[in-house]
C-alpha positions in Angstrom: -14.5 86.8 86.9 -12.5 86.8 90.1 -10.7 83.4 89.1 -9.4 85.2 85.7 -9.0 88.4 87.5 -11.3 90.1 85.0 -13.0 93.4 85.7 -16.0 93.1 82.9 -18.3 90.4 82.0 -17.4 87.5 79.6 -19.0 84.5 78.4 -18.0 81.4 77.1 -19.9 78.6 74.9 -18.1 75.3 75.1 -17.5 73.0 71.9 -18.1 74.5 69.0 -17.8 78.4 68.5 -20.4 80.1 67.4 -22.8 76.9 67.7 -23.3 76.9 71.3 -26.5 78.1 73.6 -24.5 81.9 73.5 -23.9 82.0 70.5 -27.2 81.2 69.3 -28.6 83.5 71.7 -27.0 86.4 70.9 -26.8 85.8 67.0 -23.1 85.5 67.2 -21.1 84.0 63.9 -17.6 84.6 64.3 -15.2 84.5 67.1 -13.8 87.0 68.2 -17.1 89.1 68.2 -17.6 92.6 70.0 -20.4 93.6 71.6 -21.1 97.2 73.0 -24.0 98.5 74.7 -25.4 101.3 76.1 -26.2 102.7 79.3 -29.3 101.1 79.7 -28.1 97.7 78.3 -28.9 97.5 74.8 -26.7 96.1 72.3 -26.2 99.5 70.1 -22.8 97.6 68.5 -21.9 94.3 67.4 -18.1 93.5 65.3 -17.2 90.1 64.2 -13.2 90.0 64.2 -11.4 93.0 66.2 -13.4 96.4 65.1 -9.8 98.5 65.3 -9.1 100.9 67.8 -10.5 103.8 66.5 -13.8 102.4 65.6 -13.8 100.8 69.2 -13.3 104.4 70.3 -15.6 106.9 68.2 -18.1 104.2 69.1 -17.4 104.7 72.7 -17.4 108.3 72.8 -21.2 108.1 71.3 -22.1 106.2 73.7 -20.7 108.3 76.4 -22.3 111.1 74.9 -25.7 109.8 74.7 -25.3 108.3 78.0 -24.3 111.9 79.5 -27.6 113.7 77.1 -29.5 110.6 79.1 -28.5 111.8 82.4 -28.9 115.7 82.0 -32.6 115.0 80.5 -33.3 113.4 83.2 -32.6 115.5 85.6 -34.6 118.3 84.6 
């Protein structure tokens, strides 16, 4: 991440795409494919090929949301 000056997580599968020990970890079948997950780590979203930017952001903004709900249950 530091070499690539990259501030999130990324993986890579060499040969093949889609064949390799990530990909056939994570069920993935296409490249690019987007994954989003929650606050607690769960994959709540998966695209294969760009999801567009508004789909990218309404999906977001749920997340945020739930992740907010999350935070003020919890501290009651």
């Amino acid at each position: 991440m530091e070499k690539a000056s990259l501030n999130w997580r990324t993986f890579v599968d060499s040969g093949n795409a889609g064949a390799g020990p990530i990909a056939k970890s994570w069920n993935h079948s296409a490249t690019p494919t987007f994954f989003l997950l929650d606050h607690k780590g769960v994959i709540r979203y998966k695209w294969a090929g760009p999801p567009g930017e508004k789909v990218m952001h309404d999906a977001i903004e749920r997340l945020i949301k739930d992740a907010e709900a999350a935070k003020h249950n919890t501290a009651k």
